[in-house]
N, C-alpha and C positions, 0 to 999 in steps of 0.2 A: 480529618488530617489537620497537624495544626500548620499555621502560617510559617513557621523555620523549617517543617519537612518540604513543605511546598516548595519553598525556595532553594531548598537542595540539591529538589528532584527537577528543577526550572535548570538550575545552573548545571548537573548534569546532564539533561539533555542539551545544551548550549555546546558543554564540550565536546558531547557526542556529533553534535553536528558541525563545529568548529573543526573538528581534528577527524571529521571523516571515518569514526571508530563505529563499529556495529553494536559492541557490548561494552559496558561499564560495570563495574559494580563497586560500593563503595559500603565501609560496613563501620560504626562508631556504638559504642557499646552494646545498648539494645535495637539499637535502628540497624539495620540492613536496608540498602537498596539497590536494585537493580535494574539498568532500562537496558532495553535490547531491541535491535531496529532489523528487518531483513534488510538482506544486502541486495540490489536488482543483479543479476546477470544478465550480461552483455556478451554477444558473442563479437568479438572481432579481431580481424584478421590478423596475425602477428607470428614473428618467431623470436626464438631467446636471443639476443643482441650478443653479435660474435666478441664486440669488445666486453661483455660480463657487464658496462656499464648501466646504472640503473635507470629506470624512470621517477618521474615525481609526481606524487598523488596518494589520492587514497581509496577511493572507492571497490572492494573486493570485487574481482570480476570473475570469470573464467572466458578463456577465449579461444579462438581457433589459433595451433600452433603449427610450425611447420619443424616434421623432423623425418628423417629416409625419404622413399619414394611416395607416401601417400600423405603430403603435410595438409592435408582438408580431415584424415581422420579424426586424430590425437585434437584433445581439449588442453590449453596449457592454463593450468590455476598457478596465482598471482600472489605475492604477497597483499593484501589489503592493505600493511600499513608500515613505515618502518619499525626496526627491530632486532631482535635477534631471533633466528630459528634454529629449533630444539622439533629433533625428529621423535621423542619419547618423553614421558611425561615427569620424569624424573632421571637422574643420571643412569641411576641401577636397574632402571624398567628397560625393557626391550623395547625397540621403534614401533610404532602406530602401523605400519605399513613397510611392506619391502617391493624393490620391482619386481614385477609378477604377479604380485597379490592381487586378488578384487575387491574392487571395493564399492559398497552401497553410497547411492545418495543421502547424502549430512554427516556419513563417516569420519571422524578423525582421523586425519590425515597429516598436522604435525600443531606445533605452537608455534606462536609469534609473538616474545615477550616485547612488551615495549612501555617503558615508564612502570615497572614492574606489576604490571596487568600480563596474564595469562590469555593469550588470543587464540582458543580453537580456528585452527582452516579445517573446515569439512570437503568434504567431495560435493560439485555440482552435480555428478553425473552416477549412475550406475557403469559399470568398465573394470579395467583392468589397468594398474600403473605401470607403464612404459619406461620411466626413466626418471630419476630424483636426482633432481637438477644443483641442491644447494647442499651441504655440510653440515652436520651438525652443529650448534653453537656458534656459527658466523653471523655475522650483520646481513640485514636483508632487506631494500628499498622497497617502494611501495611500486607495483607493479613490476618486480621481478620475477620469474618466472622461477617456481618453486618444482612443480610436478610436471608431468606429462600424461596424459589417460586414453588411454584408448576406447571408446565409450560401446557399452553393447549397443545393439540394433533397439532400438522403441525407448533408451533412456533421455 
């Protein structure tokens, strides 16, 4: 590897960890690179904020939400980062998911563009989606509350 890749791949991962992002990728004629970190999951306790007002951060989580009578079921997954979200992977594509649907764990479940990088959110859980909490193509904080999951038994 020479000494200018090294130093590339040094300073993307710097902003991977400055800016709290999971993936990067950065592509200059024949060089491609791309670093990519798991994100930890965190469960903790929360529900969507009645003012829609967002949080500030970035670390992807998923967490326990509260929505009807049983708020310990439902998983609420979070935007990671700020952004914009895009329920489909292009305009003319159909959405990743609908409420009702099921969905597998690391599923794509929508984007999150931000700084014109394409951000998969997957599903933490295996489940069923409850409710899709944000609009397509609106702005979206980091730890806003994106989805709602109802998780099966053992995922």
């Amino acid at each position: 590897m020479k000494s200018d890749q090294r130093k590339e791949i040094e300073e993307l991962v710097q902003i991977l960890t400055e800016q709290n992002l999971t993936e990067i990728e950065v592509q200059r004629k024949d060089l491609r690179i791309r670093v990519r970190r798991e994100s930890p999951v965190t469960p903790t306790p929360s529900s969507p904020s009645a003012s829609g007002s967002p949080k500030h951060g970035i670390l992807p989580q998923v967490m326990v939400g509260a929505v009807d009578a049983e708020p310990s079921r439902y998983l609420t997954v979070t935007s990671p980062i700020v952004g914009t979200f895009y329920r489909s992977p292009s305009p003319d594509a159909g959405p990743y998911v609908e409420e009702g649907d099921l969905v597998k764990k690391g599923q794509v479940l929508c984007l999150v563009e931000a700084m014109k990088l394409m951000n998969e959110i997957e599903s933490e859980a295996h489940g069923r989606i409850v409710k899709i909490l944000v609009e397509s193509a609106t702005p979206v904080e980091y730890g806003q509350p994106l989805f709602l999951i109802d998780p099966l038994p053992g995922s």
